[in-house]
C-alpha positions as CSV (number, residue, x, y, z in Angstrom):
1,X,-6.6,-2.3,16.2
2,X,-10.2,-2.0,16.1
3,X,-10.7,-3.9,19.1
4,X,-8.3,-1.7,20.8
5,X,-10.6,1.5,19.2
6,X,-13.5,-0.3,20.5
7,X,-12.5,-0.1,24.4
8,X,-11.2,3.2,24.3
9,X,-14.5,4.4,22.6
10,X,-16.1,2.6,25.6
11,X,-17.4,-0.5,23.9
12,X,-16.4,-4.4,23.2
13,X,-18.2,-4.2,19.8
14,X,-15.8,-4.7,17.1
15,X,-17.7,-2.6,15.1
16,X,-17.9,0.4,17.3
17,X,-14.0,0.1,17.0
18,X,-14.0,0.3,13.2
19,X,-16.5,3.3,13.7
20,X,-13.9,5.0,16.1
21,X,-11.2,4.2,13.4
22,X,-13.0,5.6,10.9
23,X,-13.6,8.8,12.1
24,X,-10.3,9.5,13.9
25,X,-8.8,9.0,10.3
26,X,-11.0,11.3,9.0
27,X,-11.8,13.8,11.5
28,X,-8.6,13.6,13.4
29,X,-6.0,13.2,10.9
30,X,-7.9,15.0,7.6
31,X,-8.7,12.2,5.5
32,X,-11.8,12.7,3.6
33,X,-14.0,10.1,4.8
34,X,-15.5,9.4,1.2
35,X,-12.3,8.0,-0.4
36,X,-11.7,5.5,2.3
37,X,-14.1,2.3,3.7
38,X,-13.1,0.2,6.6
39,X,-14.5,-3.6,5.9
40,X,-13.2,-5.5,8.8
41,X,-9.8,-3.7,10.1
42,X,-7.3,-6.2,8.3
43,X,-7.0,-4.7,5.1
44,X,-7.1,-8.2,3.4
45,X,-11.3,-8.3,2.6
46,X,-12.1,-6.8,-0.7
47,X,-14.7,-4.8,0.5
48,X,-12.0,-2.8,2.3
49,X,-11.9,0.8,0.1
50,X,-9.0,3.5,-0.3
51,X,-8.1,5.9,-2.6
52,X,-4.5,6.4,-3.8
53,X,-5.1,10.2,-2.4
54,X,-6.5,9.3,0.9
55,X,-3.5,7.1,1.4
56,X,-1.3,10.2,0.9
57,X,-3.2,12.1,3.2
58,X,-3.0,9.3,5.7
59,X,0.8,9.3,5.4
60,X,1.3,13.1,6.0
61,X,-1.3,13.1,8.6
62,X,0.5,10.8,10.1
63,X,4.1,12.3,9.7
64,X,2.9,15.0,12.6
65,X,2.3,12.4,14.7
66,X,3.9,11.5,17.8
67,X,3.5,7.9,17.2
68,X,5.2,8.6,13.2
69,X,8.7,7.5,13.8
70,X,7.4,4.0,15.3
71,X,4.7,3.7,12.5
72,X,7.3,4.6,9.5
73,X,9.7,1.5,11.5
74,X,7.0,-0.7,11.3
75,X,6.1,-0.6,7.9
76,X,7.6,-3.1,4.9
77,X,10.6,-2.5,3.0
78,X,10.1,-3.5,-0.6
């Protein structure tokens, strides 16, 4: 994904992607950018940050999306 971010920013830095991912959470879905960090755009490194209420706003945010019925699909079932 932040590859993806990267190119439509109009770079081939990975970090530039995780720059574009972080404020489209933040500035385009709400998210307050101080209760999430974006380490490496896996999720798996421990440096990767997010507060339980930032992952709520995420998931409303998201829920007005046009792209929310393929993203609530895609997601695990415990």
């Amino acid at each position: 994904m932040a590859c993806l971010a990267a190119v439509a920013s109009g770079s081939k830095d990975g970090e530039a992607g995780l720059v574009a991912e972080q404020q489209y959470v933040s500035k385009d879905l709400g998210v307050d950018p101080t209760s999430f960090f974006i380490f490496d755009g896996a999720g798996s490194d421990d440096r990767d940050r997010s507060a339980g209420s930032a992952m709520a706003a995420f998931m409303r945010a998201v829920d007005t999306q046009p792209f929310a019925a393929p993203f609530e699909a895609a997601l695990p079932t415990l």
